[in-house]
N, C-alpha and C positions, 0 to 999 in steps of 0.2 A: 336207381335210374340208369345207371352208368353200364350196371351188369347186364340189364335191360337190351338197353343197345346194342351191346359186346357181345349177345346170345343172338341177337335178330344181325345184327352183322355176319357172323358164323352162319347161320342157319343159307344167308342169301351167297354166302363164300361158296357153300356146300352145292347150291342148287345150279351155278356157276357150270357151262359146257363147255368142252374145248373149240367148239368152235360156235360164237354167238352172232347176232348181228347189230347191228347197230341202230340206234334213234333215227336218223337220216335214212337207212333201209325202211326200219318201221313205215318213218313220215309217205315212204314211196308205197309202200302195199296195204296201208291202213282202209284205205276206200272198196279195197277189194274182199281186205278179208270182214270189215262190218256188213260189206254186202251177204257174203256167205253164212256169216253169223247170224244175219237177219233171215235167212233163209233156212236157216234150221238144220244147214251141214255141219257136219263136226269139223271145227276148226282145226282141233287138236292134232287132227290128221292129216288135212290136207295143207296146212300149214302153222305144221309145230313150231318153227324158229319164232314165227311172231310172234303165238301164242307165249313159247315161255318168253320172252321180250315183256311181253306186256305183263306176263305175270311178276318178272322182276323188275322192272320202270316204271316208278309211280308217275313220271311226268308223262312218259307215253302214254300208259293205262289212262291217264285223267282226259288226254285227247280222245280217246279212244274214247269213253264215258261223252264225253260231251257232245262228238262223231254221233255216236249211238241214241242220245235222248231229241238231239236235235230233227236226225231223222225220223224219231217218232212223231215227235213232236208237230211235223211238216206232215204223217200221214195222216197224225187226229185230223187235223186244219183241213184236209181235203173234206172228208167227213163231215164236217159241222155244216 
């Protein structure tokens, strides 16, 4: 278990940019980029920094997940 860790540790060392941004950045552009994401732009492009953000913050990503099902969630609702 221990090696485990020490391998996924490394591995997120590795994926690590010189210059990243922060949760607090994230928390500020989150609305924009689920909007685009739901919109079927590539994120990855037009905004890579969140993107790998949220691929390495499980606490941001989980916002982001939640961001994401909620609004769906609000569009089934209009629907019924």
């Amino acid at each position: 278990m221990k090696e485990e860790k020490t391998i996924n540790f490394l591995k997120m060392l590795d994926m690590t940019e010189s210059q990243e941004i922060s949760c607090m950045d994230v928390y500020e552009l989150i609305d924009e980029y689920v909007e685009l994401k739901r919109r079927g732009e590539d994120v990855s492009e037009l905004m890579p920094k969140v993107k790998h953000h949220l691929d390495m913050c499980r606490d941001c990503f989980e916002e982001y997940e939640a961001l994401m099902v909620a609004l769906d969630f609000e569009d089934a609702a209009i629907f019924v």
